[in-house]
C-alpha positions as CSV (number, residue, x, y, z in Angstrom):
1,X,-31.2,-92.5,62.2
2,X,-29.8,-88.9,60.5
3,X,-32.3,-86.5,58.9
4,X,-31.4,-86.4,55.0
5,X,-29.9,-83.0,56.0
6,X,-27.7,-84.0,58.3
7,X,-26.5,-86.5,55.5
8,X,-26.7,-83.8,52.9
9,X,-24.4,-81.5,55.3
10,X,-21.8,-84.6,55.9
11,X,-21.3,-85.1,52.1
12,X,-20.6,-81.5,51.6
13,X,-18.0,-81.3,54.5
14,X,-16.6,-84.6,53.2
15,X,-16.6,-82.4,49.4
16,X,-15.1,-79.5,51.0
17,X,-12.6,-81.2,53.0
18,X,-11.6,-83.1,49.1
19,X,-11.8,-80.3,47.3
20,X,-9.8,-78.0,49.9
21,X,-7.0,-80.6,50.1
22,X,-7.1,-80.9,46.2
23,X,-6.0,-77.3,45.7
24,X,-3.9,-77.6,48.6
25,X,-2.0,-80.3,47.0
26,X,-1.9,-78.7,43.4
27,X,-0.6,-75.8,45.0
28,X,2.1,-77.8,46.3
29,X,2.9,-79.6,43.8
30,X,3.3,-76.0,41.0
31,X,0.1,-77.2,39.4
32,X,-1.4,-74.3,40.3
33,X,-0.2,-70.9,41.0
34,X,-1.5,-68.1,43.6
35,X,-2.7,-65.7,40.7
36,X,-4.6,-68.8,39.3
37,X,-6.1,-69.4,42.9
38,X,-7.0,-66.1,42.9
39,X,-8.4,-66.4,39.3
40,X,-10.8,-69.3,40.4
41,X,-11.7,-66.9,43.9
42,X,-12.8,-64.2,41.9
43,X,-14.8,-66.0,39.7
44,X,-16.0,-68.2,42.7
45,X,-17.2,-64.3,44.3
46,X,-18.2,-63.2,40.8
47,X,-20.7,-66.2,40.3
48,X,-22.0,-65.7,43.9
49,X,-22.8,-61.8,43.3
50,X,-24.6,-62.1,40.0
51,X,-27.0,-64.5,41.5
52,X,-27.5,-66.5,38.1
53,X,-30.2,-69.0,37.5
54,X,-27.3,-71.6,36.1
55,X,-26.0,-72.0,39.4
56,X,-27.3,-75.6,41.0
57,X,-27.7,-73.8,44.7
58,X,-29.6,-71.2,46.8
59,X,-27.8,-67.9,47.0
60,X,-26.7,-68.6,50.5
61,X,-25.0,-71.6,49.4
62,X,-23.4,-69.4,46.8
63,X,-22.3,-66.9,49.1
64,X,-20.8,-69.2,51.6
65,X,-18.9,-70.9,49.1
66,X,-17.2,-67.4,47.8
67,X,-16.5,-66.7,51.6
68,X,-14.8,-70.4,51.7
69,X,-12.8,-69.8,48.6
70,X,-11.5,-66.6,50.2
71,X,-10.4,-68.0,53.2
72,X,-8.5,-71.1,51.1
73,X,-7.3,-68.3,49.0
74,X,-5.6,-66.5,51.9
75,X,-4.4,-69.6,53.7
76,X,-2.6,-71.2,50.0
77,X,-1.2,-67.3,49.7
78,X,0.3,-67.5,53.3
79,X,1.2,-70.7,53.5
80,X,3.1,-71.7,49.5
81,X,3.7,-67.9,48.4
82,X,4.3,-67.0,45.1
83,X,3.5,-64.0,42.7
84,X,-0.3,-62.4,42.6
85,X,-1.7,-62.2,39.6
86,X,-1.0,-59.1,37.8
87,X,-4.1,-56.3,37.4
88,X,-4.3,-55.1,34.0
């Protein structure tokens, strides 16, 4: 029989896995663009950093999941293209 947390860490690579494809397939499909992708990375790296108490996990969590989201980010940009989003 699994320990809870080997349960806990299949659901989330199962999540992951969803999620990743998700964006994937928006991406795909114009849904989304590269500058919004790198909107949602930024404030994916921004939550991480400010360490806030309204985030549901531990800091390392947090930080793994910005590391995740930048990695996606890249892939999306490399694989689909399109225009970055424009500094101000």
């Amino acid at each position: 029989m699994a320990a809870p947390a080997d349960a806990d860490s299949g659901s989330s690579d199962k999540a992951l896995i969803i999620l990743q494809s998700l964006l994937c397939l928006l991406r795909d499909k114009n849904v989304l663009s590269r500058a919004d992708i790198e909107e949602l990375r930024d404030l994916v790296q921004s939550r991480a950093a400010s360490r806030s108490k309204d985030l549901p996990c531990c800091t390392e969590s947090a930080n793994a999941a910005a590391v995740e989201m930048r990695d996606l980010g890249d892939y999306i940009g490399r694989r689909y293209g399109g225009k970055h989003r424009r500094t101000q």
